[in-house]
C-alpha positions as CSV (number, residue, x, y, z in Angstrom):
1,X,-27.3,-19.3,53.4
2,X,-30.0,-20.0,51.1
3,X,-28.0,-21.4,48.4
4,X,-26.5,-23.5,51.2
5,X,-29.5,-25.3,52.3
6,X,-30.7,-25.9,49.0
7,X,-27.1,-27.5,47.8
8,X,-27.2,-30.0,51.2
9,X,-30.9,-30.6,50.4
10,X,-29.4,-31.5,46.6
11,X,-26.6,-33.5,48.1
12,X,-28.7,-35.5,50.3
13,X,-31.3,-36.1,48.5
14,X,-28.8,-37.9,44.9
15,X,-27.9,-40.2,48.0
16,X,-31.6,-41.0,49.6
17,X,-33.0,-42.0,46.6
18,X,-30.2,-44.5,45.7
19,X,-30.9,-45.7,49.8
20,X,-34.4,-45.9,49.0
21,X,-34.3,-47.8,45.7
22,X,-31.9,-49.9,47.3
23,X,-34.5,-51.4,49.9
24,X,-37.8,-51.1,47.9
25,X,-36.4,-52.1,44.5
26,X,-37.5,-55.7,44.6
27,X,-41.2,-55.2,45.4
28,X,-40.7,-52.6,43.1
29,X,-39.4,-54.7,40.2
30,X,-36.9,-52.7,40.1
31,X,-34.0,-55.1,39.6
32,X,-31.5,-55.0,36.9
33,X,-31.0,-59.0,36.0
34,X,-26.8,-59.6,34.2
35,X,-27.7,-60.4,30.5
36,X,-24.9,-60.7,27.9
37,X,-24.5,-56.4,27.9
38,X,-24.0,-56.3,31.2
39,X,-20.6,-56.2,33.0
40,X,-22.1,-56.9,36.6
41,X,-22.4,-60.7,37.8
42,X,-25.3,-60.2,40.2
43,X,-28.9,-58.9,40.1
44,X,-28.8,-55.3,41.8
45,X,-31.6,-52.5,42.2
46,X,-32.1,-49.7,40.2
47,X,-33.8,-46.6,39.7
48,X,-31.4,-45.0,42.0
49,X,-31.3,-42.0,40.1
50,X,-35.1,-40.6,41.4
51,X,-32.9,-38.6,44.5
52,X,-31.3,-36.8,41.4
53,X,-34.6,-36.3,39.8
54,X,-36.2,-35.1,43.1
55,X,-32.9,-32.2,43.5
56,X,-33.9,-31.4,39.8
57,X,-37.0,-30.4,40.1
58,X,-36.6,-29.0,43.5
59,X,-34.1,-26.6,42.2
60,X,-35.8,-26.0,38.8
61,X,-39.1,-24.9,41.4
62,X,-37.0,-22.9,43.6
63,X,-34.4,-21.0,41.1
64,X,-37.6,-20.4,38.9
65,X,-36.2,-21.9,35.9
66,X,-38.0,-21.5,32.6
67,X,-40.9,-23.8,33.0
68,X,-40.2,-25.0,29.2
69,X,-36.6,-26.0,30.6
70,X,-37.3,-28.3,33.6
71,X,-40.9,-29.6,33.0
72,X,-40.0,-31.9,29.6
73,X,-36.8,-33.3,31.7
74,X,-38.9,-34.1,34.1
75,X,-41.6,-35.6,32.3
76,X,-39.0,-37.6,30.6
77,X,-37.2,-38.5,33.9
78,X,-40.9,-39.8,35.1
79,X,-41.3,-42.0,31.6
80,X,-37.5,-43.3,32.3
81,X,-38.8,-44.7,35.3
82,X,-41.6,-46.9,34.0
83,X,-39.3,-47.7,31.5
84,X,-37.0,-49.0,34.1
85,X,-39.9,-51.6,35.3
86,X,-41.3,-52.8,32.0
87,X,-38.6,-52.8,28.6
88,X,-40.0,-49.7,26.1
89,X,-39.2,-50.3,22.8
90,X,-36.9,-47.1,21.1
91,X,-40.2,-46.9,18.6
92,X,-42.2,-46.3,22.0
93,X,-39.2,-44.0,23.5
94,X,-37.8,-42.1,20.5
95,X,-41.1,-40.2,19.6
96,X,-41.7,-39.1,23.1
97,X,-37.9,-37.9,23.7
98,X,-38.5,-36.1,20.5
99,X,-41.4,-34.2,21.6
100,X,-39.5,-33.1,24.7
101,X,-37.1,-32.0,23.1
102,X,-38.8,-29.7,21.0
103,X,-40.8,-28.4,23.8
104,X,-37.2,-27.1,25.6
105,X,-36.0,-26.2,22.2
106,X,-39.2,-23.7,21.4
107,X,-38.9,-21.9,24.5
108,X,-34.9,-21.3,24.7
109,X,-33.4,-17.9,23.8
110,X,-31.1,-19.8,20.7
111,X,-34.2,-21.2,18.6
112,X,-35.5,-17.4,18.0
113,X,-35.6,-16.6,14.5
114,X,-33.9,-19.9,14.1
115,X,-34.6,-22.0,10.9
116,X,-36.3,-26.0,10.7
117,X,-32.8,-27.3,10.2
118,X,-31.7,-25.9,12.9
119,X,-34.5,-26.4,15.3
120,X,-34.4,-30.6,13.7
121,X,-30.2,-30.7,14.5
122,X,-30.6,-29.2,18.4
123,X,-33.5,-31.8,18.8
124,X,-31.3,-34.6,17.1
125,X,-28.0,-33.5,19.5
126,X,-30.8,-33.5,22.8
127,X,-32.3,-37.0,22.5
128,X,-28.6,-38.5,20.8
129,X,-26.6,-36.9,24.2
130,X,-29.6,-38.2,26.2
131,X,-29.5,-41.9,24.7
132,X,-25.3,-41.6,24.6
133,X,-25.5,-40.6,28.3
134,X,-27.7,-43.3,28.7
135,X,-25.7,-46.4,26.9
136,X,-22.7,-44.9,28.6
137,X,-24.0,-46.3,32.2
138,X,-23.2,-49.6,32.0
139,X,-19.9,-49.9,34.7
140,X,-20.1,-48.5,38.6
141,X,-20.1,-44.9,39.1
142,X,-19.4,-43.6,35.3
143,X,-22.5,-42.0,35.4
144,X,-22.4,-40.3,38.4
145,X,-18.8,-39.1,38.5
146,X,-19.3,-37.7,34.6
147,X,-22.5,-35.9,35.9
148,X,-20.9,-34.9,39.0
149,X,-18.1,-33.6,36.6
150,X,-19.5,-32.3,33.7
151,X,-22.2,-30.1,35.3
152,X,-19.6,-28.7,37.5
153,X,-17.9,-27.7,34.3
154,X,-21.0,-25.8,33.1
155,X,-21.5,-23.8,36.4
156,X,-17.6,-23.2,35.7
157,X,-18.6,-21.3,32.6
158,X,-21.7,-20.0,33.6
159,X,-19.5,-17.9,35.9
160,X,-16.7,-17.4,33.7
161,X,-19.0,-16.3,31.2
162,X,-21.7,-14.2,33.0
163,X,-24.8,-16.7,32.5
164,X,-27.6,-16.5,34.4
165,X,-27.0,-17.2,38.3
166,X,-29.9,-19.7,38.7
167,X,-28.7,-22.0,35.9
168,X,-25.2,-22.1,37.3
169,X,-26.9,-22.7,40.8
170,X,-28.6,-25.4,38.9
171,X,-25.8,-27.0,37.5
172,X,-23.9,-27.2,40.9
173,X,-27.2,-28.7,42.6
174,X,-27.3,-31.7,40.0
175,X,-23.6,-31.8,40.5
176,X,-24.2,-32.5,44.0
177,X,-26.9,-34.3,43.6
178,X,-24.7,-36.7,41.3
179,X,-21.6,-37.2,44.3
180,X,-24.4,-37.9,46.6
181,X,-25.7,-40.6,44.9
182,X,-21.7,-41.8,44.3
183,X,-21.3,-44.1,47.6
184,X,-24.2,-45.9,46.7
185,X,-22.9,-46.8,43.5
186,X,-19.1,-47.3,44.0
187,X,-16.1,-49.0,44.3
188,X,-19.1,-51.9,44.5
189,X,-22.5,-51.0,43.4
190,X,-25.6,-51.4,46.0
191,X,-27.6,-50.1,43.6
192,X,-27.8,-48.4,39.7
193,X,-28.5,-44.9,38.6
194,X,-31.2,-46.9,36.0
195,X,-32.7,-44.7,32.9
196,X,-34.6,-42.1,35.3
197,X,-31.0,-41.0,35.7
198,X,-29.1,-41.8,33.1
199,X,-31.7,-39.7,30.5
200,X,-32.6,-36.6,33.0
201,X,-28.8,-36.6,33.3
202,X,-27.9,-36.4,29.6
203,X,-30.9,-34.9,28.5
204,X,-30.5,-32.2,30.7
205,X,-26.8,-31.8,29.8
206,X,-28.1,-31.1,26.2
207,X,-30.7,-28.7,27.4
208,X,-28.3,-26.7,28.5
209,X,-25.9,-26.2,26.1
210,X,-28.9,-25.6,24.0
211,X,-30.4,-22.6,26.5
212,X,-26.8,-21.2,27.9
213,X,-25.4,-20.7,23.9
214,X,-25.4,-17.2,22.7
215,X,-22.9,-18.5,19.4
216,X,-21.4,-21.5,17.8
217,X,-18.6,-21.2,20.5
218,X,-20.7,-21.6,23.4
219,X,-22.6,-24.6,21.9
220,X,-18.5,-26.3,21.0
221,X,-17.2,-25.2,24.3
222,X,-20.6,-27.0,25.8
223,X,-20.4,-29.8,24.5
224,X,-16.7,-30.6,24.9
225,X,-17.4,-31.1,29.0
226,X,-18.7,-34.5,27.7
227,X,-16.2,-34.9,25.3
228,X,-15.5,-38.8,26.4
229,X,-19.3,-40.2,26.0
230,X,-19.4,-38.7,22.9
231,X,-16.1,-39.7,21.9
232,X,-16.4,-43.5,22.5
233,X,-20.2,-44.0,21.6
234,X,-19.5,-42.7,18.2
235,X,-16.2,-44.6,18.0
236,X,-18.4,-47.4,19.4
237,X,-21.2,-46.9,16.3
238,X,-18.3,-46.6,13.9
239,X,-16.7,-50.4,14.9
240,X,-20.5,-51.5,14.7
241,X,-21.3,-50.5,11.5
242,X,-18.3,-51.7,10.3
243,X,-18.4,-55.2,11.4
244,X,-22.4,-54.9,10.5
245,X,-23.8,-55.1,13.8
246,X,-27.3,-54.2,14.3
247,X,-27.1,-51.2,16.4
248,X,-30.5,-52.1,18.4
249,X,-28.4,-55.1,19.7
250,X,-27.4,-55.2,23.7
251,X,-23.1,-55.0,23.5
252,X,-20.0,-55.2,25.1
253,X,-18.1,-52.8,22.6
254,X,-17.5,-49.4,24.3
255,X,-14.1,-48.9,25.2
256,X,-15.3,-48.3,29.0
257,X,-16.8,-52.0,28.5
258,X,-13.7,-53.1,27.1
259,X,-11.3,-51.7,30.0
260,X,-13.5,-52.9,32.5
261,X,-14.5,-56.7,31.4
262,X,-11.6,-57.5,28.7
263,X,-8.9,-55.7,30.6
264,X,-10.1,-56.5,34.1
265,X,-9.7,-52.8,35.3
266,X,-11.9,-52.3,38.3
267,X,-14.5,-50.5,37.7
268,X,-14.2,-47.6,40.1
269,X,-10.9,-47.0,37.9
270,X,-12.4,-46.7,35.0
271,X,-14.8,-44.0,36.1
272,X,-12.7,-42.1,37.5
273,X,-10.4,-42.2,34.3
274,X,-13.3,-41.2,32.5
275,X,-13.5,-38.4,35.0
276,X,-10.7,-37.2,35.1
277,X,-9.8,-36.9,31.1
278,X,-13.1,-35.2,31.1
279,X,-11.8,-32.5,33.4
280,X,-8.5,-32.1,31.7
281,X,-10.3,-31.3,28.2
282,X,-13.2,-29.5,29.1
283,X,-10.1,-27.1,31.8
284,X,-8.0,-26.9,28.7
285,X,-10.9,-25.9,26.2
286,X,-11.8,-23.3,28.9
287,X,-8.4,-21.9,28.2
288,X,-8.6,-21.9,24.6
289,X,-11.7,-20.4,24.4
290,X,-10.8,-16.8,24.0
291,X,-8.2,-17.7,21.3
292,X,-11.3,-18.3,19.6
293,X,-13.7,-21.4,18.0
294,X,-11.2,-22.6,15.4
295,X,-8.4,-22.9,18.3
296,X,-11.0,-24.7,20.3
297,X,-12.5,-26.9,17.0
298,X,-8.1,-27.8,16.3
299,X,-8.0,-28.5,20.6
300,X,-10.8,-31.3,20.1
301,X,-9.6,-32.6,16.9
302,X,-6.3,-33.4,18.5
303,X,-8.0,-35.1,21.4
304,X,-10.1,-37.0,19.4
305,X,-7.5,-38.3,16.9
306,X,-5.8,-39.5,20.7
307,X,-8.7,-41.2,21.6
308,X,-9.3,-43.1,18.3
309,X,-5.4,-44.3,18.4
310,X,-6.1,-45.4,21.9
311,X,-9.0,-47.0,21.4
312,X,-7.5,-49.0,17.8
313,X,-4.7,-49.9,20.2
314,X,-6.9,-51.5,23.0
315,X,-9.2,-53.0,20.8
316,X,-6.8,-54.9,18.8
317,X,-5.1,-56.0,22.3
318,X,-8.8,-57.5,22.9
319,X,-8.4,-59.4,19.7
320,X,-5.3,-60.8,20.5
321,X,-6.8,-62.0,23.7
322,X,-9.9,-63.8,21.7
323,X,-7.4,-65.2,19.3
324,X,-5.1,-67.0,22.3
325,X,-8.2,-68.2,23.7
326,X,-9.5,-69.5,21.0
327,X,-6.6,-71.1,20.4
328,X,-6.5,-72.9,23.3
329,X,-9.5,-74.3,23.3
């Protein structure tokens, strides 16, 4: 009954604060404004992502989760927000994302006896997955329904694999949390998730493949439930740095942004697409799992080398388009 009231409380609470930042927004500030990144037409509200906040820490407090766990999220979380009024510049952001990082990295159970390297790569792999989760957010719902899904796949292994009952309790409240915030945010999008999501979301994400890993399975396995951001934000970097685009630059190059803007999907489509792949891999690298991490290592590899010839398909279909247009002009 108790694990009932507090997943409602989770569910209603991802879809209050999206209500709320709908109507206070504008005397907030609080209003994202289309620039040339963006792939919406009109100015909309955002910040939504506080109700997901608020079920985060409420669960963290109530499941008595590691203090070193949920307190640097939230503190983050809180910083997202201000930086969702006022623009922070990543030399302002980056140090302080580092810091929290390597607060939740010193207290987890995998950094004991652990070397420097190793504590520098799990702090580089918290704040990338929180800045990739974060860049990711730029089309209705792709946020929430990859949250919605991706935590749901942790509290699937978490079970599978005999974790600790409160962080699979927490990983189906922020779950929750993420589908209440959903109506509010698709087909058409009243208001966004904003950065105090976005980075609690993928921060959090990071944390805990960091604090549920007991080998280099767990920490593969992890990491594969959010197999698509990483898959097209490094794709993404690669076609950057190639064409020598400054990566600080606002873009339109992610292959959701492509889909969505070039292609003309809708964007709810796109989402759940994203969603949907996501489940597939992270389901079948569930299955591989006991066959062991190289099985699971070949698995992604194959997936990956799918979604690179996908993406070098759509993206010269994109330049076929330019290429017509330009020609007719």
């Amino acid at each position: 009954m108790e694990k009932f009231i507090l997943y409602t409380t989770c569910l209603i609470l991802g879809g209050a604060g999206a209500w709320i930042m709908g109507r206070l927004a504008s005397q907030l500030g609080l209003v994202d404004h289309p620039n040339g990144r963006s792939s919406h037409a009109t100015p909309t509200p955002k910040g939504g992502g506080v109700g997901i906040l608020a079920a985060f820490a409420l669960s963290s407090v109530t499941l008595n989760i590691p203090v070193g766990f949920w307190l640097p999220a939230a503190f983050l979380a809180l910083f997202s927000f201000f930086g969702d009024r006022f623009e922070l510049s990543p030399k302002f952001r980056l140090p302080l994302q580092f810091i929290a990082s390597s607060f939740l990295i010193y207290s987890s159970p995998i950094t004991h006896n652990s070397s420097p390297i190793w504590f520098f790569f799990l702090a580089v792999f918290i704040v990338g997955t929180a800045n990739f989760y974060n860049f990711m957010d730029g089309i209705n719902g792709i946020a929430g329904v990859t949250g919605a899904t991706g935590f749901g796949l942790i509290a699937l292994f978490g079970s599978l694999s005999g974790t600790a009952a409160s962080f699979v309790i927490l990983a189906i409240c922020l779950s929750l949390s993420c589908l209440g915030f959903l109506p509010f945010n698709i087909p058409k999008a009243r208001v966004f998730m904003g950065d105090v999501g976005s980075i609690l979301l993928g921060f959090v994400f990071a944390g805990m493949v960091v604090y549920l890993s007991k080998s280099l399975i767990d920490i593969i396995c992890l990491s594969a439930f959010l197999f698509p951001f990483y898959a097209d934000e490094l794709t993404t970097m690669y076609v950057r740095l190639r064409d020598r685009e400054s990566l600080t630059r606002p873009h339109r190059r992610h292959l959701y942004q492509i889909l969505a803007n070039e292609y003309g999907m809708p964007h709810w489509k796109v989402s759940v697409a994203y969603g949907l792949s996501q489940l597939i891999i992270g389901t079948s690298v569930l299955l591989v799992r006991p066959f062991g991490s190289i099985m699971v290592l070949w698995l992604l590899m194959i997936y990956f080398i799918g979604f690179v010839l996908l993406t070098i398909r759509l993206r010269s279909g994109t330049a076929r388009f330019t290429a017509k247009a330009q020609r007719r002009a």
